[in-house]
Structure formats: structure tokens, C-alpha cells
N, C-alpha and C positions, 0 to 999 in steps of 0.2 A: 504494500500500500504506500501511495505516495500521499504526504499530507503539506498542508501551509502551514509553518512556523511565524508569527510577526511577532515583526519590533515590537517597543514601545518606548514612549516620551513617560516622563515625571511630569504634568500639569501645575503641582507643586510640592515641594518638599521640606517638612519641618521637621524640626528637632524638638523632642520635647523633653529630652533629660537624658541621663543615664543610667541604663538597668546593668545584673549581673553579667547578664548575658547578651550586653551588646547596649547599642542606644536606642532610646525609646522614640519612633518616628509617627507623623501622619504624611501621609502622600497618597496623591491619584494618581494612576497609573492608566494610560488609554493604548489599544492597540492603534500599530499601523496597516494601513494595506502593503509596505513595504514589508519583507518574509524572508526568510529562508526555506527551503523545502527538502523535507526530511521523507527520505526510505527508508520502511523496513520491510523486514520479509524475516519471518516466522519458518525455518527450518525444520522443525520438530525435533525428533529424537536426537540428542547430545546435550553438548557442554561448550561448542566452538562460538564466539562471539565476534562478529570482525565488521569493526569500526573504518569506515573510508571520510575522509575530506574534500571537499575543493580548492581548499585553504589549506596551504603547505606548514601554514604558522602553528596552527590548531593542533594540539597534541590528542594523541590516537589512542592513548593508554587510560588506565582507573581513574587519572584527573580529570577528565572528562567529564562535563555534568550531565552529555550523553548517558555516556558509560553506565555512570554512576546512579541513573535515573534508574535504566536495564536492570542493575543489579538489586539494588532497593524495591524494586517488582520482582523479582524473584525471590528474596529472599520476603517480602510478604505473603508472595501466596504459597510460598514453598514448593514452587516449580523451577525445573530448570530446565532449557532447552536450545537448541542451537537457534542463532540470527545473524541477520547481516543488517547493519545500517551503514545509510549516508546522506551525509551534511553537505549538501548544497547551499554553501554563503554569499548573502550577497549580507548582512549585519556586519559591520566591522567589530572586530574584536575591541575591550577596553574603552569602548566608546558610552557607556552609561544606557545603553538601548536594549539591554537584553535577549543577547541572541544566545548566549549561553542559559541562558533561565528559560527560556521560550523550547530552546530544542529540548530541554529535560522533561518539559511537560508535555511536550507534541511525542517522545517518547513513552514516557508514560500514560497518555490516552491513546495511540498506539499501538504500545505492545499490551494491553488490557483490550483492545477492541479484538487483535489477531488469536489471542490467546481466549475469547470468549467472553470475555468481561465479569473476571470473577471479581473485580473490585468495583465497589460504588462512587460517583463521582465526591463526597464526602471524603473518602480512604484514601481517593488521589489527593485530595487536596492537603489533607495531613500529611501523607506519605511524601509529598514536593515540599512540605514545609521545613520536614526535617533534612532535606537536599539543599534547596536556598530562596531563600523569603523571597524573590520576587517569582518563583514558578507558582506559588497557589494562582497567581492573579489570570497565567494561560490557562487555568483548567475549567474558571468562570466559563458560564454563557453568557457571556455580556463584555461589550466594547470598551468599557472603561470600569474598576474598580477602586474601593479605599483601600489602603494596607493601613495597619496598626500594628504596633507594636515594634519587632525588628520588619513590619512590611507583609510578614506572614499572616497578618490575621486580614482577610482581606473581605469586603463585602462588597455586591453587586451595587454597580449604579445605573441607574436612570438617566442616557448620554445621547438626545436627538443630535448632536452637533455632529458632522462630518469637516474638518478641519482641515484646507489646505495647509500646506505647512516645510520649510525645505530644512535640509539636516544639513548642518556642516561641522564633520570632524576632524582635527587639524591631525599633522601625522604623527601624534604623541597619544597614546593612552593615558589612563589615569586608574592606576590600583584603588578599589573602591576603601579597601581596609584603611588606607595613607588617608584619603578624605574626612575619616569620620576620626579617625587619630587626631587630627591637628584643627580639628574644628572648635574644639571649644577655646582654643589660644592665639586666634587667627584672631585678625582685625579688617574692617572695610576698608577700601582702597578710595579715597576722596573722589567725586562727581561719579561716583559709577553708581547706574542703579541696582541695589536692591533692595526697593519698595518693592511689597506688592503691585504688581499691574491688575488692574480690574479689568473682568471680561464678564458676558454672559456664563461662562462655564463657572465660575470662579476668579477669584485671588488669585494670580501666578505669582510664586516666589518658588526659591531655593536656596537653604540655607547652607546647603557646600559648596555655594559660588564662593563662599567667603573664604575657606581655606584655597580649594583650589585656582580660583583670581590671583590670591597672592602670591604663590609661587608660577602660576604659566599667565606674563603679563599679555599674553595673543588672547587668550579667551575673553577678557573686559573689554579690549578693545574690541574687540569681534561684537562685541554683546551693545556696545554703543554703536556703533556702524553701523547693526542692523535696525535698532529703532530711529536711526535717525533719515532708513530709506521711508518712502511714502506710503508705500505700500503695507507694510508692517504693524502689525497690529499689536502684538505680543513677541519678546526673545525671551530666553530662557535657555539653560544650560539643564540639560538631562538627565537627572541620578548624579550621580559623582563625575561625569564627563566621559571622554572629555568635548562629545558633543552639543555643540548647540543647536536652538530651534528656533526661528521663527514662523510665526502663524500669519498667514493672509489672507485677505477677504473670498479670493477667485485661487480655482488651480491655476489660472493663466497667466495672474500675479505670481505666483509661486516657482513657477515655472520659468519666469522674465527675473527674479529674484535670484535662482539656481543661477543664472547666465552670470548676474552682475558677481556673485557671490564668487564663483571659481578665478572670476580676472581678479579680485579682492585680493584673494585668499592664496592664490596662485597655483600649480599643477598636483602641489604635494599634499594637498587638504583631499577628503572624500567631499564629494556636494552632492546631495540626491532630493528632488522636491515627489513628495508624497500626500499622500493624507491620510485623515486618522480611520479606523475600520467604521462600516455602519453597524447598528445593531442588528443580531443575530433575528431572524424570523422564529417566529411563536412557535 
């Protein structure tokens, strides 16, 4: 079976403390129509598991949140059996859009559809949580959710917007651990926004623009550049990056946006204009 894996944007990201096990967040999370698309194929009898790429970068082994999704279905249902998967990317790695969270989940409902579906979409969603808090949010039926807590506790929203929208990520990653590390001793960088921006959908904010600004000075300016085009309705910086977004009224904006963006940004940046997914039918 072949399925669509998408992105997603952060709409907004707060900080609201610090818990044992990590820091205590709220954020929406909305899919994109932008995806990767994941094979698998249900072998039967064995134990052989073999993991392919299109992305050379992408490691093939148990670090894998592929992988690792695989295995965590099997060791719940206490099955095991031969598969083959493969990660067709077009998500940049390290970019804050979840293409590692996304294929975990699109694995896991997946290999539970091939296998019979001995698990309930509840047990998926547990089962992803304890993988990594932003997979519950793919296993929703629904275009946009909240997360709570580390992001793991996640609930369906109610999201008519369809969002043009273009992505631009510079050719640096950004370790999301190092984000949330140095966020509580980081400072704002004078004239840059981050106020909330008011929208119909919400408050856009993000509160690790603040560490990560400070250390990659391309991302602030990127982030005023873009509100200062006319087109632009909202920017905003991704999860912990190290992508940015901005939202526009028309794809055709969006699209005229991506042009201006890449001469900006130059040949070594990703620039892809997309939009946000519509909601799923009843």
C-alpha cells in the first residue's frame, strides 16, 4: 500500500513551564497538502524488515522513527513479520515540519491497516505518543489539532481555513532538543516581531523564535522581509525551525511569493509554496 504522509506548520507555539519530563507546551498543529509518501508491503511469515530512502541523509537503521514506529506495532500486538518500507521525501529533514513524526504515524496506521487492524485508532495514538509527541497529531481525523503537554496530548479541531502558505528553509537545521535547552535564557532581539499576529484562525506566535533568532541571525531577518512583502498576511517560524512560513490571501500570491523568496534567499535555501490540508469528509 502506498499512502500520503504530510507536513505540518506550528500555527502557534507556547511555553508554559517546565515539567519532569520535558517542557510543558500548547500549540496547533495543521497538516499540509505538501507529503511524503510512504510504502509498505506486508511480507508475512519472518522476521526480515528492510527500510529504503530517497534521501541519502536519512538513516536506514532502529533510529528511524520509521523503524521505530514498525517495531512498537509489533511488539504491541505481539506479532512479528517480514516488510518492506519506503520513504519517498520531499519534507526536509530538521526543518521543524515533521516529516519524521508524520512517517511514524503513516506507519503505524499502515502497518495496523495491512496486518488487519488489530489496534484501535485510540492505541495508535498512545502507542505514537510514546514514539514522539508530534505523531498522535497524524493519526487524528482532522486537518488541524491542539497538543498539550510535551505536544502529545492532542485534540481534534474544528479548521474551515484552507491556507495558502510558502515554506522557506534555509540550508541549516535546527536540533529541536538545543531549542527548548536554551529557551528559557535566550532574550528578544530588538525591532523583530514576536507579538502575536492576529488572524481568523488564531494568535500566531512562537516562542523558540526566541532562542533560535538568537543564535541563526538569517531567520529574523527572513521573518521581517516576509511581513514587510504585501502580500503576507502572517510569518512565523515552524516548531523549532528551522523553517519559516508565511500565509497568503491566494495560492497565486503564494506562488508569486515562492519566486520572490528563492532570489531573496538564494539557490541554497528549500522554497516550496503549498497549502494547509482541507478537512477530512464525514
Amino acid at each position: 500500500m502506498t499512502y500520503h504522509s504530510p507536513a505540518k506548520i506550528n500555527l502557534w507555539l507556547r511555553i508554559l513551564g517546565k515539567r519532569p519530563d520535558g517542557f510543558h507546551e500548547y500549540t496547533r498543529l495543521c497538516r499540509l497538502a505538501l507529503g511524503d509518501t510512504v510504502e509498505i508491503e506486508h511480507l508475512g511469515k519472518g522476521t526480515d524488515v528492510t527500510l529504503t530512502c530517497s534521501d541519502p541523509t536519512v538513516p536506514l537503521d532502529e533510529s528511524n522513527l520509521a523503524m521505530r514506529a514498525l517495531r512498537a506495532f509489533e511488539n504491541r500486538t505481539g506479532r512479528q513479520s517480514s516488510w518492506r518500507m519506503h520513504l519517498e521525501k520531499k519534507i526536509p529533514a530538521g526543518a521543524g515540519l515533521g516529516g519524521g513524526s508524520s512517517n511514524a504515524a503513516t506507519v503505524l496506521m499502515g502497518a495496523n491497516e495491512l496486518a488487519g487492524l488489530p489496534l484501535t485508532q485510540a492505541q495508535l495514538i498512545e502507542l505514537g505518543a510514546q514514539i514522539g509527541s508530534d505523531i498522535p497529531c497524524f493519526i487524528l481525523d482532522s486537518p488541524a489539532a491542539d497538543g498539550a503537554g510535551r505536544g502529545e496530548q492532542v485534540t481534534e479541531v474544528d479548521f474551515p481555513w484552507q491556507l495558502p502558505l510558502v515554506l522557506i528553509k534555509p540550508p541549516f537545521p535546527i536540533p529541536t532538543p538545543w531549542a527548548y535547552k536554551n529557551w528559557a535564557d535566550s532574550k528578544e532581539i530588538p525591532s523583530i516581531l514576536y507579538a502575536p499576529q492576529l488572524c481568523p484562525w488564531g494568535a500566531m506566535s512562537n516562542d523558540l523564535e526566541r532562542p533560535v533568532f538568537q543564535k541563526h541571525l538569517l531567520l529574523p531577518t527572513l521573518k521581517t522581509w516576509l511581513l514587510e512583502q504585501s502580500e503576507v498576511h502572517a510569518a512565523l517560524m515552524s516548531g523549532s525551525g528551522s523553517t519559516m512560513f508565511a500565509i497568503t490571501e491566494t495560492p497565486a500570491q503564494a506562488a508569486e511569493l515562492a519566486v520572490k523568496a528563492r532570489e531573496w534567499c538564494g539557490e541554497t535555501s528549500w522554497v516550496q509554496s503549498t497549502i494547509t490540508a482541507a478537512a477530512l469528509p464525514a
